[in-house]
C-alpha positions as CSV (number, residue, x, y, z in Angstrom):
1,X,-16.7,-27.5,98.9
2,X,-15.3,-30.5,96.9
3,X,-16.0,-31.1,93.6
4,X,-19.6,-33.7,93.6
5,X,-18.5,-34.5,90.1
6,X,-15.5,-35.8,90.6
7,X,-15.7,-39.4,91.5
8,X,-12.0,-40.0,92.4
9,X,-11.4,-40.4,96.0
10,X,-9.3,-38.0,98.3
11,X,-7.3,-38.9,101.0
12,X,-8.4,-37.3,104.6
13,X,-6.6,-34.6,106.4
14,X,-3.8,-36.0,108.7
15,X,-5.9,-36.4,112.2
16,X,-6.3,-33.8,114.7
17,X,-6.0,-30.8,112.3
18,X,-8.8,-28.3,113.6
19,X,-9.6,-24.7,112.1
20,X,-7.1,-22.2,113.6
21,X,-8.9,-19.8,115.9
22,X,-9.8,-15.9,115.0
23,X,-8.9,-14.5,118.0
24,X,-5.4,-14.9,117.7
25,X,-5.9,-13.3,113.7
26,X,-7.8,-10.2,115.7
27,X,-5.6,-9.3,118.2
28,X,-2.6,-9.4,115.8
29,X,-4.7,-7.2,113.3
30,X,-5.6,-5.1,115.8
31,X,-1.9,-4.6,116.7
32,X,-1.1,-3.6,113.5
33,X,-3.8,-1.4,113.2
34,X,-3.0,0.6,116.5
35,X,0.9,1.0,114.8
36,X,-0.8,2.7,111.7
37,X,-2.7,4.8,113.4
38,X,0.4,5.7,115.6
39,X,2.3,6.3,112.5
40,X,-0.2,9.0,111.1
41,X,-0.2,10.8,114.2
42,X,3.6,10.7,113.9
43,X,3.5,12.0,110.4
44,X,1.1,15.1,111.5
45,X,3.5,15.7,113.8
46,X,6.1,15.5,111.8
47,X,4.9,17.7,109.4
48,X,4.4,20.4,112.8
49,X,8.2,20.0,113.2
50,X,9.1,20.5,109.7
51,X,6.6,23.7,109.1
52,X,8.5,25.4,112.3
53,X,11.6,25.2,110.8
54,X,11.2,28.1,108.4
55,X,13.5,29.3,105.9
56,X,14.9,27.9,102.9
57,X,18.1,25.2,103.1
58,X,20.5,27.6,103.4
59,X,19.3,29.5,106.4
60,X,16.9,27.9,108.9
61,X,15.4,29.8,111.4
62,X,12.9,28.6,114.5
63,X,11.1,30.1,117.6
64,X,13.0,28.6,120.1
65,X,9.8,28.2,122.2
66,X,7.5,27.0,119.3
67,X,10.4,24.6,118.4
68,X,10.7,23.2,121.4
69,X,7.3,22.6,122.1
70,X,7.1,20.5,118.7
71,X,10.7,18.6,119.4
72,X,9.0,17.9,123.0
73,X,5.1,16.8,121.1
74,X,7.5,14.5,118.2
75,X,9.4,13.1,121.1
76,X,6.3,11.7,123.2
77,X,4.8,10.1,120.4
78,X,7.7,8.6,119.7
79,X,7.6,6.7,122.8
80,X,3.8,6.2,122.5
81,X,4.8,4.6,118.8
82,X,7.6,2.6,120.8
83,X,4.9,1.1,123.2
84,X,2.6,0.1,120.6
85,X,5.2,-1.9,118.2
86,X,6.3,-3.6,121.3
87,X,2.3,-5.0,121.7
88,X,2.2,-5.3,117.7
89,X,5.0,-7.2,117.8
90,X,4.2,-9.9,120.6
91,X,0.6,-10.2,119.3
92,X,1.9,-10.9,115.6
93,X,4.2,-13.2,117.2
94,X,1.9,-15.3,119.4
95,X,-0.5,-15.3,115.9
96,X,2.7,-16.5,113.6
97,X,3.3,-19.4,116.1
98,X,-0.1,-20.8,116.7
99,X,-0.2,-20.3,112.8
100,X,2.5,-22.5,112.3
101,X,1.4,-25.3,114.5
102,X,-2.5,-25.2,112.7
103,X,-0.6,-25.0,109.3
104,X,1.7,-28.0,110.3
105,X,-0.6,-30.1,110.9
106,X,-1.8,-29.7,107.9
107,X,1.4,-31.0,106.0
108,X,3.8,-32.4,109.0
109,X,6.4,-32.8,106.1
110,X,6.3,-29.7,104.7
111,X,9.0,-27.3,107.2
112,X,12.2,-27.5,107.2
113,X,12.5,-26.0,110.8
114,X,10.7,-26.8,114.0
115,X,7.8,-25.0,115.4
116,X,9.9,-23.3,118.1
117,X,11.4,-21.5,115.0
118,X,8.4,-19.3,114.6
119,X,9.2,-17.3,117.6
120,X,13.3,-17.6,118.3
121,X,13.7,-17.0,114.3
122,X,13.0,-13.6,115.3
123,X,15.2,-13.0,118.0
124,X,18.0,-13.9,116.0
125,X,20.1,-10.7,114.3
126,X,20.3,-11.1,110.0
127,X,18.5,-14.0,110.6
128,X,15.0,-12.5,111.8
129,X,15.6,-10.7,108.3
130,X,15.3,-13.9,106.2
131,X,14.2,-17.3,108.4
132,X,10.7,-15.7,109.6
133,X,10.0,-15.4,106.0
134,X,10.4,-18.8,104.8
135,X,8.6,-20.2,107.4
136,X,5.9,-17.7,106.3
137,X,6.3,-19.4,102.9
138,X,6.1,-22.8,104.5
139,X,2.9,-22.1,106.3
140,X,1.3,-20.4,102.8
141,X,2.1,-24.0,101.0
142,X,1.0,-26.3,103.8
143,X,-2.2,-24.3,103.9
144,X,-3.2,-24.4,100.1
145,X,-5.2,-27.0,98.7
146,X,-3.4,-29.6,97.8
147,X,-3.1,-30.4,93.4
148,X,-5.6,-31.4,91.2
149,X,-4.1,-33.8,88.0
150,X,-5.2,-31.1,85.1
151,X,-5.6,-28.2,87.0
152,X,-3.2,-25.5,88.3
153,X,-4.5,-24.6,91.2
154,X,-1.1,-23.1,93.5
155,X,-2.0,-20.1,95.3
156,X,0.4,-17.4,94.4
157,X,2.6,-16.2,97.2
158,X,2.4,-12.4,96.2
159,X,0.7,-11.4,99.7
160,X,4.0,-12.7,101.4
161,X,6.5,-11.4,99.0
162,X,4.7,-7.9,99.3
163,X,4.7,-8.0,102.8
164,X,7.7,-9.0,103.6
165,X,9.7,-6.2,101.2
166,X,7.8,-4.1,103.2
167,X,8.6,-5.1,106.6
168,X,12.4,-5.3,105.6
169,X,12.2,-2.0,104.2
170,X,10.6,-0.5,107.1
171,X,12.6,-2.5,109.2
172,X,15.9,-1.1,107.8
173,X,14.5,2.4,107.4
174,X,13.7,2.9,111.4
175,X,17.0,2.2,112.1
176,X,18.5,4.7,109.3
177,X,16.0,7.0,110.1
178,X,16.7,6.8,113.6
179,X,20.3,6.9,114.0
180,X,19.8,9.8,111.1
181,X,17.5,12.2,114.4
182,X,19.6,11.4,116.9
183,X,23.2,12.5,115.3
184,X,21.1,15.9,114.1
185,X,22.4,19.5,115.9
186,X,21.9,21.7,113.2
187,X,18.3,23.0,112.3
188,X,18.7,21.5,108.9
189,X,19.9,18.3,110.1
190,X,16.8,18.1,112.0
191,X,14.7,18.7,109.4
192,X,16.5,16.2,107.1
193,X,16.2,13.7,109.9
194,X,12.3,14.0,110.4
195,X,11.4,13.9,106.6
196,X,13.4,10.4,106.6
197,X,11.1,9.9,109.9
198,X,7.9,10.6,107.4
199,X,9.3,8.4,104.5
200,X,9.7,5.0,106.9
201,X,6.5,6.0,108.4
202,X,4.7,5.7,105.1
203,X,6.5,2.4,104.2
204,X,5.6,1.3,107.8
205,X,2.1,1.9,107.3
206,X,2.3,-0.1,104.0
207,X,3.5,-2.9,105.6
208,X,0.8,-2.7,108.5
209,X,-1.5,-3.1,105.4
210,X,0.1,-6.1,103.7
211,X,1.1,-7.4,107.4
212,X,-2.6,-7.7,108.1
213,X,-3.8,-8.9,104.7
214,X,-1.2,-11.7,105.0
215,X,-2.5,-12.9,108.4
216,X,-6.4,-12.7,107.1
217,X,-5.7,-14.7,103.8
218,X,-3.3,-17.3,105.6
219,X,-5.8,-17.9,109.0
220,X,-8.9,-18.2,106.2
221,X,-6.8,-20.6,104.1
222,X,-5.9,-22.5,106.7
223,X,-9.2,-22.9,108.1
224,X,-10.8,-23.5,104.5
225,X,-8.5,-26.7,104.3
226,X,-8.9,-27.8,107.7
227,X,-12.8,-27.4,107.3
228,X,-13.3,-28.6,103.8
229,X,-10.5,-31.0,102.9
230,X,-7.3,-30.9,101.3
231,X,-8.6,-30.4,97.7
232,X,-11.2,-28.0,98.6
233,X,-10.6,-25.1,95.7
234,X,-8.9,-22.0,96.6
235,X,-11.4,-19.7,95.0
236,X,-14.9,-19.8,94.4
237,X,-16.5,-22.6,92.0
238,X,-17.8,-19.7,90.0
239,X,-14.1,-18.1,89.5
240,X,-12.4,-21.4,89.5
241,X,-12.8,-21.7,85.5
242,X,-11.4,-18.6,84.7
243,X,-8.5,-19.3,87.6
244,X,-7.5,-22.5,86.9
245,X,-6.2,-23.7,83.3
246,X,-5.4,-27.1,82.1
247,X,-1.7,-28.3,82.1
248,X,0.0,-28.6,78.9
């Protein structure tokens, strides 16, 4: 809500600058929900690999039939895993783009790149690794309130740092990790192979997490400012004196 006591006026929103929708937001948090949940079923399974290999590292030994069954079980998730990034991916997508039309509505100024960017950025190799990103940091400014003179109001960025270190991470790791499985022959090259498997797993979970929190604060920002105005506080009245200080 804006400020009653304040009797300075506030310039409107640019026209034609409605509240984003939520089902895009749901169907992108749902993707990523359906890859963490693929990713914990891959680590119980990896673990099943790992435990049939018995031994210690210098002599590995397996049932060939108990191995292969688990090699057979990892390898079918796998694929199952491989199905559901492909319908994470495209949901995120479709949500990052209608995102970044809402969001430049908001502040037609405020990108450097064209709308088009928030889908081909990711096509691009190196690039999806670094463009995507600042666009992300684009659409977190534009949907912010706008300043206050004698307030510090600027929503930190933290959500899409964190989330993007994670996704480059994770998206760096799979590739290691998989490259890593599919050059392992021995028994303990295997085993090596599927414990990276577990690490990128874990990091892929934690950007699942920070992926979704990211897409929940940006849509609700978004839609505060479109709803409320462009000065509309960030926080709650009640926490805005402890969040905001005075400039120097």
């Amino acid at each position: 809500m804006l400020d009653n006591h304040d009797p300075r006026p506030r310039p409107p929103l640019p026209a034609g600058a409605p509240a984003a929708s939520l089902v895009p937001l749901t169907l992108a948090v749902a993707g990523l929900a359906l890859v963490a949940l693929c990713d914990v079923v891959s680590l119980v399974a990896g673990a099943r690999l790992r435990s049939v290999i018995g031994g210690d590292d210098g002599f590995l030994t397996a049932e060939q039939a108990e191995l292969d069954d688990a090699l057979s079980t990892y390898g079918r998730i796998g694929t199952f895993q491989g199905s559901a990034y492909l319908v994470c991916v495209v949901a995120f997508i479709v949500w990052f783009f209608l995102m970044r039309r809402s969001t430049g509505l908001l502040a037609p100024d405020g990108f450097s790149r064209g709308r088009g960017w928030a889908i081909g950025a990711w096509a691009i190799p190196l690039a999806n690794l670094w463009i995507p990103y600042r666009i992300a940091l684009e659409m977190w400014a534009a949907a912010g309130p706008l300043p206050v003179p004698g307030l510090r109001n600027r929503v930190s960025v933290w959500p899409v740092n964190l989330w993007w270190a994670l996704f480059a991470l994770s998206f760096v790791l799979e590739r290691y990790a998989g490259r890593t499985y599919e050059d392992a022959e021995t028994l303990m090259e295997i085993r090596s192979a599927v414990a990276t498997y577990m690490t990128t797993e874990v990091v892929d979970i934690a950007a699942a997490v920070a992926a979704a929190y990211f897409a929940v604060r940006l849509t609700l920002m978004q839609r505060q400012k479109a709803i409320a105005g462009p000065f509309a506080p960030s926080v709650p009245p009640v926490a805005r004196g402890a969040a905001e200080t005075p400039d120097d």
